[in-house]
N, C-alpha and C positions, 0 to 999 in steps of 0.2 A: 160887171160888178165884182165879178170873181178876182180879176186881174186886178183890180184897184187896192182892194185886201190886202192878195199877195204882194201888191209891189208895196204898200204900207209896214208888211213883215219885211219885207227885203232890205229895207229901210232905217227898220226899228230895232233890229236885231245887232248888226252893226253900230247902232247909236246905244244900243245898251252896254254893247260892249266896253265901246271906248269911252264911258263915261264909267261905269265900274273898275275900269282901270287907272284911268284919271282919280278921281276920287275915292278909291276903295284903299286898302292894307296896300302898303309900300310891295311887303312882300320881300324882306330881308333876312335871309340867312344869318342866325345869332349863331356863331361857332366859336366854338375855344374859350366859350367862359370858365369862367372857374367853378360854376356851379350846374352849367346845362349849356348843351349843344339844340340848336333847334335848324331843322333842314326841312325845305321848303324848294317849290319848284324856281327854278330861276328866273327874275322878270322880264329878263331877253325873251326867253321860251314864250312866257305869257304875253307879252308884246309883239310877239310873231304873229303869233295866233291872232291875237285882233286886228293885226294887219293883214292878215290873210282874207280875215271875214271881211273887213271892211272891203277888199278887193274883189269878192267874191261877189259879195252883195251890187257892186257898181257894174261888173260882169254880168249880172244876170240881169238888172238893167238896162245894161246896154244892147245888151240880144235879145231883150223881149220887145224891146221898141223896135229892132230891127226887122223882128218878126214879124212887128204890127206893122211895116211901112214895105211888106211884104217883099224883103230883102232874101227873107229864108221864108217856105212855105211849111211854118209851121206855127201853132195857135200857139199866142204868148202866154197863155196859162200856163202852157206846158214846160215851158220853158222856166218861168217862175216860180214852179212846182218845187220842181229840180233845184234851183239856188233854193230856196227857202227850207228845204226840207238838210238841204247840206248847212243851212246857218245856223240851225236849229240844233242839228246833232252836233256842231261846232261849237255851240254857246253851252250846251250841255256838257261836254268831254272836258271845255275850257274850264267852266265855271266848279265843274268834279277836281280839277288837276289845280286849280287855285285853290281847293279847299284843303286839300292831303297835307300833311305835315307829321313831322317825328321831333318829338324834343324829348333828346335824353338826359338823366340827371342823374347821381350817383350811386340811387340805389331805384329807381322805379323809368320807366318811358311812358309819353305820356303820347298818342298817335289818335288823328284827329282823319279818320277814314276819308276816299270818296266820298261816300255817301254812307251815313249812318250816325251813331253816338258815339264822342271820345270816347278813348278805352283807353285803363293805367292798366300796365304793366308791372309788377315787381320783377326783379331781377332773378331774386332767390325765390319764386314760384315756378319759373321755368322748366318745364317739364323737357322737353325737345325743341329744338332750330333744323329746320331742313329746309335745303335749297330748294330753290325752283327752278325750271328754263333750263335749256341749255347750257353745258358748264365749259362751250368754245365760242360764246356768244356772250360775253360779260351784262352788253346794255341789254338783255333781256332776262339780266337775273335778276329774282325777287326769293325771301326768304319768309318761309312761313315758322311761326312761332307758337308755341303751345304751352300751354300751364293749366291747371286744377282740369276743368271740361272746354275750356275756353280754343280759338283760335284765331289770328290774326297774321295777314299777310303783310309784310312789305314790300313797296314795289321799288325797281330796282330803275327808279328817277333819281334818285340822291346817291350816293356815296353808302353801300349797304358794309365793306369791310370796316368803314369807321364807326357804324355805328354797333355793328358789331363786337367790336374793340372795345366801346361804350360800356358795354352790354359785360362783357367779360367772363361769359359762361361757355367758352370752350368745351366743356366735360361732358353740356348736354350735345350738342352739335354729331350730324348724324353724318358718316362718312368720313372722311379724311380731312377735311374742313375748307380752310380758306385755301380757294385757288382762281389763280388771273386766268 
């Protein structure tokens, strides 16, 4: 009974996928307007990803039936467990990195977390900007920002010098500033 579940999740989770991709937000980078930049993860990226699950899901699948027809001696729960439990933290991380977004505008940013409530920005409440990560590791920098009691990270998925640029508050910026 157990098995039947899982392979139903194994199944489902995948078709959730690619039907929220299918049908959900394009998912298009509005850059260089004349009034707001908005950055967003790229739909390759997000399209990977539900190819990945979908793969994942047909994997676990296929080796849990091979398990049942005792190819490998081990119980297909087990094995199901394990895909499902990876689809799951997949459709999670996916469905958090499809939500993330930065649109900046001329005097305020307007960032639409993982997980949480949009939060505005003004430009001229900025308190401090400090890096984050490794500063000989570019794709792992993220830049945290501070104003009145408040704080907000960004992650360092998008283009962080441009929006930085955006942003135009050098003076708070901690350290020596922008560097590749």
């Amino acid at each position: 009974m157990i098995s039947y579940i899982l392979m139903a999740i194994d199944v489902a989770v995948p078709l959730v996928a690619v039907a929220m991709e299918r049908f959900g937000d394009v998912g298009i980078s509005e850059r260089h307007h004349s009034h707001h930049d908005t950055y967003m993860a790229p739909a390759a990226l997000s399209r990977a990803l539900v190819l990945g699950m979908v793969l994942m899901g047909a994997v676990g699948l296929l080796l849990s039936w091979l398990c049942h027809m005792d190819v490998f001696h081990v119980d297909p729960s087990v094995v199901l467990s394990f895909f499902v439990a990876f689809l799951v933290s997949m459709l999670f991380m996916w469905a958090c990195m499809r939500r993330y977004r930065v649109t900046t505008y001329d005097d305020h940013m307007v960032v639409r977390p993982f997980v949480g409530p949009t939060r505005s920005v003004c430009y001229k409440d900025i308190q401090l900007i400090r890096w984050l990560g490794p500063m000989d590791m570019p794709e792992l920098h993220m830049v945290r920002v501070y104003w009145e009691s408040h704080r907000l990270t960004l992650v360092g998925l998008f283009d962080l010098e441009q929006i930085l640029s955006r942003i135009n508050r050098f003076d708070v910026m901690e350290g020596t500033g922008l560097s590749s």
